[in-house]
SEMAR-94213 format. One record per residue (C-alpha): residue number from 1; residue in three letters; x, y, z. Coordinates in steps of 0.5 Angstrom, whole numbers. Example, Ala and Ser with C-alpha at 12.3 -4.5 7.8 and 13.67 -1.06 7.14 Angstrom:
BEGIN
<vexlo><nr>1</nr><rest>ALA</rest><c1>25</c1><c2>-9</c2><c3>16</c3></vexlo>
<vexlo><nr>2</nr><rest>SER</rest><c1>27</c1><c2>-2</c2><c3>14</c3></vexlo>
***
This chain:
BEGIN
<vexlo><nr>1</nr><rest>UNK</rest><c1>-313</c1><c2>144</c2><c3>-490</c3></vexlo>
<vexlo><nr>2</nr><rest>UNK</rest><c1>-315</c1><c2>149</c2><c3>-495</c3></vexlo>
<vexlo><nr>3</nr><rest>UNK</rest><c1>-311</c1><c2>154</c2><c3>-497</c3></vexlo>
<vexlo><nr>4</nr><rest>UNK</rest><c1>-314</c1><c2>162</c2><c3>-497</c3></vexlo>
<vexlo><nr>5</nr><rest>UNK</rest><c1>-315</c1><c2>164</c2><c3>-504</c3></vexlo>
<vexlo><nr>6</nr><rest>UNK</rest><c1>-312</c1><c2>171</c2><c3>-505</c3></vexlo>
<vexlo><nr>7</nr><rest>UNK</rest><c1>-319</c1><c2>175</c2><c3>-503</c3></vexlo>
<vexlo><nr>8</nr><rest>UNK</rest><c1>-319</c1><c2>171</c2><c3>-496</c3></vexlo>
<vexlo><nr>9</nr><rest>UNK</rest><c1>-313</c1><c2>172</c2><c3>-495</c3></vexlo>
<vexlo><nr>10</nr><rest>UNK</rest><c1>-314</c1><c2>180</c2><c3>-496</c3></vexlo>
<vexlo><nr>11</nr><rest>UNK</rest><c1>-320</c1><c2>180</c2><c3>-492</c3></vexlo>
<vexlo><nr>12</nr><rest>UNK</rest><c1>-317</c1><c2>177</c2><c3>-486</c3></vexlo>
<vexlo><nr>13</nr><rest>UNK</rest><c1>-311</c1><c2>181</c2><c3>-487</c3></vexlo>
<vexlo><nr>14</nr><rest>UNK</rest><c1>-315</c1><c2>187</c2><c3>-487</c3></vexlo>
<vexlo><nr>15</nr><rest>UNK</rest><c1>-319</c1><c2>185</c2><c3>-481</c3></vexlo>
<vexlo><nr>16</nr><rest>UNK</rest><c1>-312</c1><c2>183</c2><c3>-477</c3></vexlo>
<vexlo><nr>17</nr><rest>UNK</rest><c1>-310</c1><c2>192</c2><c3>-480</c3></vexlo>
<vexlo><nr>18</nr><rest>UNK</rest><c1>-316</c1><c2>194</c2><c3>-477</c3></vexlo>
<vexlo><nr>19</nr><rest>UNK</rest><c1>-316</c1><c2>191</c2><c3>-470</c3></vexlo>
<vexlo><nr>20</nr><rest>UNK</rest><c1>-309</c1><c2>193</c2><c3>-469</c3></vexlo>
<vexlo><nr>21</nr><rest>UNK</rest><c1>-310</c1><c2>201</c2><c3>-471</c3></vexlo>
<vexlo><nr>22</nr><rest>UNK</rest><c1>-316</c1><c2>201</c2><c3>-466</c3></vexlo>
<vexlo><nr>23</nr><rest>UNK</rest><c1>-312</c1><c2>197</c2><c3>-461</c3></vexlo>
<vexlo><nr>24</nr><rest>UNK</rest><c1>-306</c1><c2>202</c2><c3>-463</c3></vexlo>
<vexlo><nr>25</nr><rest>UNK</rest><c1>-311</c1><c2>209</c2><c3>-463</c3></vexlo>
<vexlo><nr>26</nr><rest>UNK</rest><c1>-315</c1><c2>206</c2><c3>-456</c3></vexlo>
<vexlo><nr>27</nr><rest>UNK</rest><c1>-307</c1><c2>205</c2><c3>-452</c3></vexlo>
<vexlo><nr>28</nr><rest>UNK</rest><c1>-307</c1><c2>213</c2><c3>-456</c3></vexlo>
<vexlo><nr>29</nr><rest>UNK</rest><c1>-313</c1><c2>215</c2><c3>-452</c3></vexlo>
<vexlo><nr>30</nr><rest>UNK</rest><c1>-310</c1><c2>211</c2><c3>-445</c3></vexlo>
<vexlo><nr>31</nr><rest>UNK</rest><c1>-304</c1><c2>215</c2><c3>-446</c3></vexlo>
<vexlo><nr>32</nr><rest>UNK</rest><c1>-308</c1><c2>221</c2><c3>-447</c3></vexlo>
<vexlo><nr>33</nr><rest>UNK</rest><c1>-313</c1><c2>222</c2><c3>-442</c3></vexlo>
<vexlo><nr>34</nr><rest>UNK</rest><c1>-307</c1><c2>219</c2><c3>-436</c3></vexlo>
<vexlo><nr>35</nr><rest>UNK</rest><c1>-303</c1><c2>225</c2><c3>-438</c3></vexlo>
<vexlo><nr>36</nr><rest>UNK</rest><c1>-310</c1><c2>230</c2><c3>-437</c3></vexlo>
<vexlo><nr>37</nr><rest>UNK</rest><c1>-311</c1><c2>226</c2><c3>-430</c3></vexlo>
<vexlo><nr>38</nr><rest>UNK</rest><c1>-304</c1><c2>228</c2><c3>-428</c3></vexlo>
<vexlo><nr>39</nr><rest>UNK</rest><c1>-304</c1><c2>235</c2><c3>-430</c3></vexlo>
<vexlo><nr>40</nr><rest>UNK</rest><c1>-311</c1><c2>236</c2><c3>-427</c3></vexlo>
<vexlo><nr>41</nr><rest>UNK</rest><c1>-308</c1><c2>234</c2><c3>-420</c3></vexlo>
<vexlo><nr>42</nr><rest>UNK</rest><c1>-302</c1><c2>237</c2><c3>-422</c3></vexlo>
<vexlo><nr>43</nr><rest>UNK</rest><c1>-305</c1><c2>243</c2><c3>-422</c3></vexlo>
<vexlo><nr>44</nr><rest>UNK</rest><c1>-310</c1><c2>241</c2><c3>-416</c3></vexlo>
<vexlo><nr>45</nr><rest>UNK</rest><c1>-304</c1><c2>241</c2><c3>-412</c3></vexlo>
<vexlo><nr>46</nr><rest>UNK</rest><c1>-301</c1><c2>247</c2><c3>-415</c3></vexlo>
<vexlo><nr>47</nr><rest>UNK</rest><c1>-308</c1><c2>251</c2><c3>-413</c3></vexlo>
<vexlo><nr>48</nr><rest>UNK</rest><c1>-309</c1><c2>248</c2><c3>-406</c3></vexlo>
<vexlo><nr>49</nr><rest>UNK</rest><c1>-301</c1><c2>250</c2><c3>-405</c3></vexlo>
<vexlo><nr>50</nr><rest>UNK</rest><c1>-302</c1><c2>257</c2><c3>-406</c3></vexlo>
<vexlo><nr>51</nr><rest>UNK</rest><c1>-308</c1><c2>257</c2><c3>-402</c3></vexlo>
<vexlo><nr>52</nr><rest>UNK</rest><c1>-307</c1><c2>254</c2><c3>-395</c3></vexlo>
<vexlo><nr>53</nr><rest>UNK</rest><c1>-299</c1><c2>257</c2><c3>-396</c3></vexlo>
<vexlo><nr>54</nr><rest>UNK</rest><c1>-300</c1><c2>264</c2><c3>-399</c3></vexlo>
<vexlo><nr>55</nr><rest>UNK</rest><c1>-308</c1><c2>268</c2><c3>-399</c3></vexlo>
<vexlo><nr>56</nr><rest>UNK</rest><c1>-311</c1><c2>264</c2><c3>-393</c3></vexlo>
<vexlo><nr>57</nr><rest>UNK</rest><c1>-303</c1><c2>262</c2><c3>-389</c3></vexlo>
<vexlo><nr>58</nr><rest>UNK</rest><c1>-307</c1><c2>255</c2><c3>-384</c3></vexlo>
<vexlo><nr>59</nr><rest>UNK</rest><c1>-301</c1><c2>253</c2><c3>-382</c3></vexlo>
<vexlo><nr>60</nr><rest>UNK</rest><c1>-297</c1><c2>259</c2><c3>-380</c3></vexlo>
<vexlo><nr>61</nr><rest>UNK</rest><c1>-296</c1><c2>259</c2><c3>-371</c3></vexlo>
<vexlo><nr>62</nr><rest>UNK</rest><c1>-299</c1><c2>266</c2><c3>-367</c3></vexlo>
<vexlo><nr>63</nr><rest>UNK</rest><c1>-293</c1><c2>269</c2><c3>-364</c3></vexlo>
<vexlo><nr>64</nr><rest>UNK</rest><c1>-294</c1><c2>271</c2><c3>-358</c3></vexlo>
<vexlo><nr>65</nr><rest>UNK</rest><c1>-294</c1><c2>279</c2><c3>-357</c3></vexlo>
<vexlo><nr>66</nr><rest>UNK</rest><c1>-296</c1><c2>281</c2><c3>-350</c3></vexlo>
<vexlo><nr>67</nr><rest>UNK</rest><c1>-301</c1><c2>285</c2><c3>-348</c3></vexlo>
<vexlo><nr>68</nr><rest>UNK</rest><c1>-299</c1><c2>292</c2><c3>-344</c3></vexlo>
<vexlo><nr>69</nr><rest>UNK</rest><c1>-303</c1><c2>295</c2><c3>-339</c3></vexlo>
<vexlo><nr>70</nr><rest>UNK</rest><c1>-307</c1><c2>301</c2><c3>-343</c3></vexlo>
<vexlo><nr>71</nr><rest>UNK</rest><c1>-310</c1><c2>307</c2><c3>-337</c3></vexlo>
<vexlo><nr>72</nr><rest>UNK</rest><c1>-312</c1><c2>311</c2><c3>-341</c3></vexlo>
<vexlo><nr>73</nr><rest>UNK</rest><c1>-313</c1><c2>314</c2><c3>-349</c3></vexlo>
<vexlo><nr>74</nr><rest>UNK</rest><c1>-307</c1><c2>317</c2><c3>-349</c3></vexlo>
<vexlo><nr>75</nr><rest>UNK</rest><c1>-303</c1><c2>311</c2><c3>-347</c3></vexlo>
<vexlo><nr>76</nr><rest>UNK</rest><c1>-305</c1><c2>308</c2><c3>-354</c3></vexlo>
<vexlo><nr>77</nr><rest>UNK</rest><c1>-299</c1><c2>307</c2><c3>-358</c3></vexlo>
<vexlo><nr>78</nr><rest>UNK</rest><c1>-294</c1><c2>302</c2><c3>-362</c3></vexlo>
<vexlo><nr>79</nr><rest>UNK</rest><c1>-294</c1><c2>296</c2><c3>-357</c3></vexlo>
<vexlo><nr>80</nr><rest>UNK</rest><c1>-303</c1><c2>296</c2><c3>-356</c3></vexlo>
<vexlo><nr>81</nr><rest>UNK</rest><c1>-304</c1><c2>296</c2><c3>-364</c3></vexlo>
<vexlo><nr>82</nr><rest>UNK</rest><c1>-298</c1><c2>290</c2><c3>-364</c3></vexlo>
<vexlo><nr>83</nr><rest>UNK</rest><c1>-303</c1><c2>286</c2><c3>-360</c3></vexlo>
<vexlo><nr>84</nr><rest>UNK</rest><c1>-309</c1><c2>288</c2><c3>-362</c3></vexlo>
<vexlo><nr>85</nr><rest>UNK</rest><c1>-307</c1><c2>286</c2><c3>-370</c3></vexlo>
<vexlo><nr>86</nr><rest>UNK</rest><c1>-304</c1><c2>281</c2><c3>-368</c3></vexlo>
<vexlo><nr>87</nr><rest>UNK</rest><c1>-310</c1><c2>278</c2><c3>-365</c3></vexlo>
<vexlo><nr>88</nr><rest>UNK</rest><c1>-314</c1><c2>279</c2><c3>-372</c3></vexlo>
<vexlo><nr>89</nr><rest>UNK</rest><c1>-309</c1><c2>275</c2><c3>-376</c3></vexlo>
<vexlo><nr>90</nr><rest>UNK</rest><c1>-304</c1><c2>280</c2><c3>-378</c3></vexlo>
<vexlo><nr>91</nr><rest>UNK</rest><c1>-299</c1><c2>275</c2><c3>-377</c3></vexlo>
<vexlo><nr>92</nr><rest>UNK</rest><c1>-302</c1><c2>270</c2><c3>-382</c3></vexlo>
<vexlo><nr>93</nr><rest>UNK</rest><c1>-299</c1><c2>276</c2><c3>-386</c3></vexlo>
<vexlo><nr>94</nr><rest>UNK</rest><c1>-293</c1><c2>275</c2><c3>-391</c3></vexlo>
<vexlo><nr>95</nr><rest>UNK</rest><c1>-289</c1><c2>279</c2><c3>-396</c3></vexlo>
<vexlo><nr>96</nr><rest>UNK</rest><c1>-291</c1><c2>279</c2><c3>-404</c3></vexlo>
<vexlo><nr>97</nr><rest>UNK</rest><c1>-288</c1><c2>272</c2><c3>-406</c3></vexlo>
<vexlo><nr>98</nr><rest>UNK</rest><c1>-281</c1><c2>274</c2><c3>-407</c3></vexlo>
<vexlo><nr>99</nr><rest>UNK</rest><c1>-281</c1><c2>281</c2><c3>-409</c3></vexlo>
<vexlo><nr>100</nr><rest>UNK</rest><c1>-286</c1><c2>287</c2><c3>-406</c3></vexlo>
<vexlo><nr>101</nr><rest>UNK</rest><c1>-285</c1><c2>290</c2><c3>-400</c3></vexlo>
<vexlo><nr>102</nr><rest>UNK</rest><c1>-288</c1><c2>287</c2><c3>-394</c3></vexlo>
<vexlo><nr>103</nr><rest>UNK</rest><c1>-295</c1><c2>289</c2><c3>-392</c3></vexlo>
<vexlo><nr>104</nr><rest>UNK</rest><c1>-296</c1><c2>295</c2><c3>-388</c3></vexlo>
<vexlo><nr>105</nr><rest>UNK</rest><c1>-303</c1><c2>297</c2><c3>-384</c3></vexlo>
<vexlo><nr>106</nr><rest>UNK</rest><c1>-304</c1><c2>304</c2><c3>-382</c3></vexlo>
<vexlo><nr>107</nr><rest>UNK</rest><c1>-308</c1><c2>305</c2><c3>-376</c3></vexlo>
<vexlo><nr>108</nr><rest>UNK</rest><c1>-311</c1><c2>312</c2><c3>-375</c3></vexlo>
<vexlo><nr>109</nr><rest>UNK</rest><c1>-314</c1><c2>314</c2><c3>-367</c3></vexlo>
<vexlo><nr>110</nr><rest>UNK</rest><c1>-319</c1><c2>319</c2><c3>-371</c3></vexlo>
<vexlo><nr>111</nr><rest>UNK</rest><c1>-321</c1><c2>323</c2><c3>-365</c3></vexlo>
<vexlo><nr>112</nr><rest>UNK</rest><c1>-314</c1><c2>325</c2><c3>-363</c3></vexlo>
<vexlo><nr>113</nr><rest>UNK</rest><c1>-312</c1><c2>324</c2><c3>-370</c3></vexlo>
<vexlo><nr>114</nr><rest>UNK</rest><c1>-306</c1><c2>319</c2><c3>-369</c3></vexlo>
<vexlo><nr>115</nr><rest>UNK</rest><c1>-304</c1><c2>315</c2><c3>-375</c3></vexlo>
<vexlo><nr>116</nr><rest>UNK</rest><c1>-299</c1><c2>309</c2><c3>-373</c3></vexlo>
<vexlo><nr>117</nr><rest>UNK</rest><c1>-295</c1><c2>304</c2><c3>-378</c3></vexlo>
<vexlo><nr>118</nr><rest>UNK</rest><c1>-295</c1><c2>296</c2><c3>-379</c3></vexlo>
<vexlo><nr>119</nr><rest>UNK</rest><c1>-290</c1><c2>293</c2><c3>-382</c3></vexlo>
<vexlo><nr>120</nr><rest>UNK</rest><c1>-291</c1><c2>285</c2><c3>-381</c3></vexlo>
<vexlo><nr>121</nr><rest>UNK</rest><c1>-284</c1><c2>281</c2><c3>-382</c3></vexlo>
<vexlo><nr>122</nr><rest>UNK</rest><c1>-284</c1><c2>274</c2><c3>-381</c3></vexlo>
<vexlo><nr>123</nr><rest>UNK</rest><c1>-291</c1><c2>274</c2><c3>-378</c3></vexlo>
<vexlo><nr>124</nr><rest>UNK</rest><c1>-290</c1><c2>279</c2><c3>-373</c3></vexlo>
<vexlo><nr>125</nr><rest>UNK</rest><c1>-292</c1><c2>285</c2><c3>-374</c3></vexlo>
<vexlo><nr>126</nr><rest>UNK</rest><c1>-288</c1><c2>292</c2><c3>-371</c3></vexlo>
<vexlo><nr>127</nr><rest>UNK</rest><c1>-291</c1><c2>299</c2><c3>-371</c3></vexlo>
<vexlo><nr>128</nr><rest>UNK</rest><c1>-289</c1><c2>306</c2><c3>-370</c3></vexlo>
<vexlo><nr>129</nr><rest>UNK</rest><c1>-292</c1><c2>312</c2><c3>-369</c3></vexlo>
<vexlo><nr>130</nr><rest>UNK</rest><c1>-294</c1><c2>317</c2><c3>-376</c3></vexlo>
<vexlo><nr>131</nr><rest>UNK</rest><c1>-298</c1><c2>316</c2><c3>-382</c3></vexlo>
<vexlo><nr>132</nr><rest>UNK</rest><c1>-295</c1><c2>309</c2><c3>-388</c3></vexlo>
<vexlo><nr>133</nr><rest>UNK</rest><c1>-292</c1><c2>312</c2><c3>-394</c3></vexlo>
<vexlo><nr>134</nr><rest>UNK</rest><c1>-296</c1><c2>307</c2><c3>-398</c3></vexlo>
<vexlo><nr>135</nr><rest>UNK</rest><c1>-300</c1><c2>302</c2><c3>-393</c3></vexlo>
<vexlo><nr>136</nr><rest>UNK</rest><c1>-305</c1><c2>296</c2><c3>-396</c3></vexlo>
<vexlo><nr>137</nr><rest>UNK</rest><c1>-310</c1><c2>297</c2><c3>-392</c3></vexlo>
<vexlo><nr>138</nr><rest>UNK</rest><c1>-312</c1><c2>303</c2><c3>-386</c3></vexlo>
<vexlo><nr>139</nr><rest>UNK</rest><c1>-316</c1><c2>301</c2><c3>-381</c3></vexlo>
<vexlo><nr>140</nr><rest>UNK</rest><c1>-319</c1><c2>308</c2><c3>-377</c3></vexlo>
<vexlo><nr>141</nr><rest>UNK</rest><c1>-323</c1><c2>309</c2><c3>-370</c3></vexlo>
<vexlo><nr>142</nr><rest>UNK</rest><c1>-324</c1><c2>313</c2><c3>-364</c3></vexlo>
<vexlo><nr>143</nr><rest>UNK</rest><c1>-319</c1><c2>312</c2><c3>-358</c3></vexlo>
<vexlo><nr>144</nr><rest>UNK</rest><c1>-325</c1><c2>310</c2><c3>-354</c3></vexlo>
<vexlo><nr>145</nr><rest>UNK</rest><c1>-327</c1><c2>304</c2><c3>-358</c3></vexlo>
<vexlo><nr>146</nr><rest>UNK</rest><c1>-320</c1><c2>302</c2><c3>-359</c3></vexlo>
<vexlo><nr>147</nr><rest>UNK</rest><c1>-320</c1><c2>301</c2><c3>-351</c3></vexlo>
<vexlo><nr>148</nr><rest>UNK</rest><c1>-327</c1><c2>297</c2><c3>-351</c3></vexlo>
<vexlo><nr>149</nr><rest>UNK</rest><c1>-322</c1><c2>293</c2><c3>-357</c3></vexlo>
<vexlo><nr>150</nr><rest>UNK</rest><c1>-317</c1><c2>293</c2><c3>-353</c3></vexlo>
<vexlo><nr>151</nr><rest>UNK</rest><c1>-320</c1><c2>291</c2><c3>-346</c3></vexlo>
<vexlo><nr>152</nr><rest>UNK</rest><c1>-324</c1><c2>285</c2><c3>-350</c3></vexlo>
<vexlo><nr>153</nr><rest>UNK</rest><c1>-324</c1><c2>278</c2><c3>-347</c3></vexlo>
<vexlo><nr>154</nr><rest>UNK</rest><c1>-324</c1><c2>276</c2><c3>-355</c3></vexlo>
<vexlo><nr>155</nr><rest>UNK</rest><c1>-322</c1><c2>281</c2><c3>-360</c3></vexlo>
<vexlo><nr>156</nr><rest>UNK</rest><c1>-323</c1><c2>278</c2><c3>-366</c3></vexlo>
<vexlo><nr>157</nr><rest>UNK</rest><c1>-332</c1><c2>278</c2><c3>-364</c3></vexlo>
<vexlo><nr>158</nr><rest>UNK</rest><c1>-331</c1><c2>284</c2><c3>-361</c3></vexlo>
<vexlo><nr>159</nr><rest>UNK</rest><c1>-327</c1><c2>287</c2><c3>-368</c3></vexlo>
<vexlo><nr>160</nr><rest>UNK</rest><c1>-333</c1><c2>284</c2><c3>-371</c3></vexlo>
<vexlo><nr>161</nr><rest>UNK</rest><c1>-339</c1><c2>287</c2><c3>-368</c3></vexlo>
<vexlo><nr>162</nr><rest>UNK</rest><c1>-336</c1><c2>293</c2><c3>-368</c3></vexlo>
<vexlo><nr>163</nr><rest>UNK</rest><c1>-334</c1><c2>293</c2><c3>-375</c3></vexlo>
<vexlo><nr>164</nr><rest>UNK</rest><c1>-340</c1><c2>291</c2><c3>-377</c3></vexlo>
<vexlo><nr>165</nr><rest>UNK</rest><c1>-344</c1><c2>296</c2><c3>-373</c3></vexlo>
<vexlo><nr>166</nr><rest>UNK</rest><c1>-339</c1><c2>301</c2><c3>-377</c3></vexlo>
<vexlo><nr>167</nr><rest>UNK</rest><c1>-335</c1><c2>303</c2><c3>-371</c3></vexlo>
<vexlo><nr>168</nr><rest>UNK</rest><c1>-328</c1><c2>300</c2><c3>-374</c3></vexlo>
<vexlo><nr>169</nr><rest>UNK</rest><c1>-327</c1><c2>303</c2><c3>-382</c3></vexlo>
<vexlo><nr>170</nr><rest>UNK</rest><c1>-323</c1><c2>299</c2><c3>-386</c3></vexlo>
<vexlo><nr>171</nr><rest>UNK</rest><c1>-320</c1><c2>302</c2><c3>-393</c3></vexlo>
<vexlo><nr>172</nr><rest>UNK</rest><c1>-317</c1><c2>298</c2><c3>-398</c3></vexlo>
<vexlo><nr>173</nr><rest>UNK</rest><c1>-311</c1><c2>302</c2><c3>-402</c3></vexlo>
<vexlo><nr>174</nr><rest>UNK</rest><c1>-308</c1><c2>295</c2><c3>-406</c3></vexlo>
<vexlo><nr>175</nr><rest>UNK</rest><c1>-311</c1><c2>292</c2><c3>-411</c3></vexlo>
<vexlo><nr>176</nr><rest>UNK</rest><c1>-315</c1><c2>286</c2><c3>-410</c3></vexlo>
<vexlo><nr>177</nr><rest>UNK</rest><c1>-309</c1><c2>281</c2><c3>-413</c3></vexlo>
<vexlo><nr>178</nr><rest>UNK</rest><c1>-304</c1><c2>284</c2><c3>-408</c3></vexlo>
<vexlo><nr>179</nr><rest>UNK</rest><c1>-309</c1><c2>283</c2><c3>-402</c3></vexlo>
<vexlo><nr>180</nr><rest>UNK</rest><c1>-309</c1><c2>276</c2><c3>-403</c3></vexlo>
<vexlo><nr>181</nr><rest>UNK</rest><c1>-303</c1><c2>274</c2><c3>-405</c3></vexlo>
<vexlo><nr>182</nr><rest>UNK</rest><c1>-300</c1><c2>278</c2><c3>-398</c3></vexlo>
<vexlo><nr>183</nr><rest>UNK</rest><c1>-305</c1><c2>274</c2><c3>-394</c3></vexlo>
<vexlo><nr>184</nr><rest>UNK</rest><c1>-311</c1><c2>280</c2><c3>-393</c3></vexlo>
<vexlo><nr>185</nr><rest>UNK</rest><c1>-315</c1><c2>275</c2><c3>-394</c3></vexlo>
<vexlo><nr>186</nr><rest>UNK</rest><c1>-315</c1><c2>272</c2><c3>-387</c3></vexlo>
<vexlo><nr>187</nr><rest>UNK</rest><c1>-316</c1><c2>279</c2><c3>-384</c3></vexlo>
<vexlo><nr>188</nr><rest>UNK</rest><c1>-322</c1><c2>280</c2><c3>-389</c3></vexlo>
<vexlo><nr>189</nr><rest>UNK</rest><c1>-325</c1><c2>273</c2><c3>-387</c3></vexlo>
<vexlo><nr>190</nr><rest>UNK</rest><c1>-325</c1><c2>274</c2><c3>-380</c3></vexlo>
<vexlo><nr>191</nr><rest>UNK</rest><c1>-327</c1><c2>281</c2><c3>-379</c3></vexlo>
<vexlo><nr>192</nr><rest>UNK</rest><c1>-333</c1><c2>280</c2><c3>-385</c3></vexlo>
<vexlo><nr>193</nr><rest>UNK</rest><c1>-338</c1><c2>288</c2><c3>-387</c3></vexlo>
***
């Protein structure tokens, strides 16, 4: 067996150096590109959180609000647009986050110039008679279109056609941002322009 001379023993040295620092660099780049990975589902679930939990809310249960008798027009009060706004998803509605005030929706009977207030809590919706002080979104009609609505077998394709053919009037008074963390967004997809 033969010994290594000094250069041998150099050039082998170096090779043994230079395997050891791509081994070390490719364990780096490993490290690396498992700790994107992580953070990029980290980050997938934190969005798909916020989206089913907070803008779109899937999982949340329909309360059952009864649907009162409605005579006439000027029978229209609280309980009639509880039902109604509960049939258009208000209840996926939700304060904002933890702090901002709930979501309030005014509804404005055009023809006998009657405005009502909804506050939703806890994903039921309450109204009272008089206009909001700072509503979110105001929805506007005459009486006898609400009692077409009302007396519909589905509000929501009826509250569709008639949004689309102009007889409901939607006004949005918040910014975009506070809409959709309220939960609006279910009201926007299930009553399209």
């Amino acid at each position: 067996m033969r010994l290594m001379d000094i250069g041998e023993r150099r050039k082998f040295n170096r090779k043994i150096s230079e395997e050891a620092v791509i081994e070390e660099r490719t364990e780096r780049s490993r490290g690396e590109n498992r700790n994107i990975v992580i953070g990029i589902v980290a980050m997938l679930i934190v969005l798909a959180f916020l989206y089913f939990f907070v803008v779109t809310p899937t999982f949340v249960m329909k309360p059952n609000v009864t649907k009162l008798a409605l005579a006439s027009p000027s029978d229209i009060g609280g309980e009639h647009l509880n039902w109604v706004l509960n049939e258009v998803g208000a209840y996926k509605l939700h304060s904002y986050l933890l702090f901002g005030g709930p979501p309030v929706i005014e509804s404005v009977i055009t023809d006998q110039n009657r405005r009502f207030t909804t506050t939703v809590r806890d994903n039921y919706p309450t109204t009272v008679g008089g206009a909001a002080n700072n509503p979110d979104i105001r929805f506007s009609m005459n009486s006898a279109d609400f009692m077409t609505l009302y007396a519909a077998p589905d509000v929501l394709a009826k509250a569709q056609e008639m949004r689309k053919s102009g007889l409901i009037k939607v006004e949005i008074l918040k910014d975009e941002f506070t809409m959709a963390v309220k939960g609006y967004k279910a009201i926007y997809d299930s009553l399209p322009a």
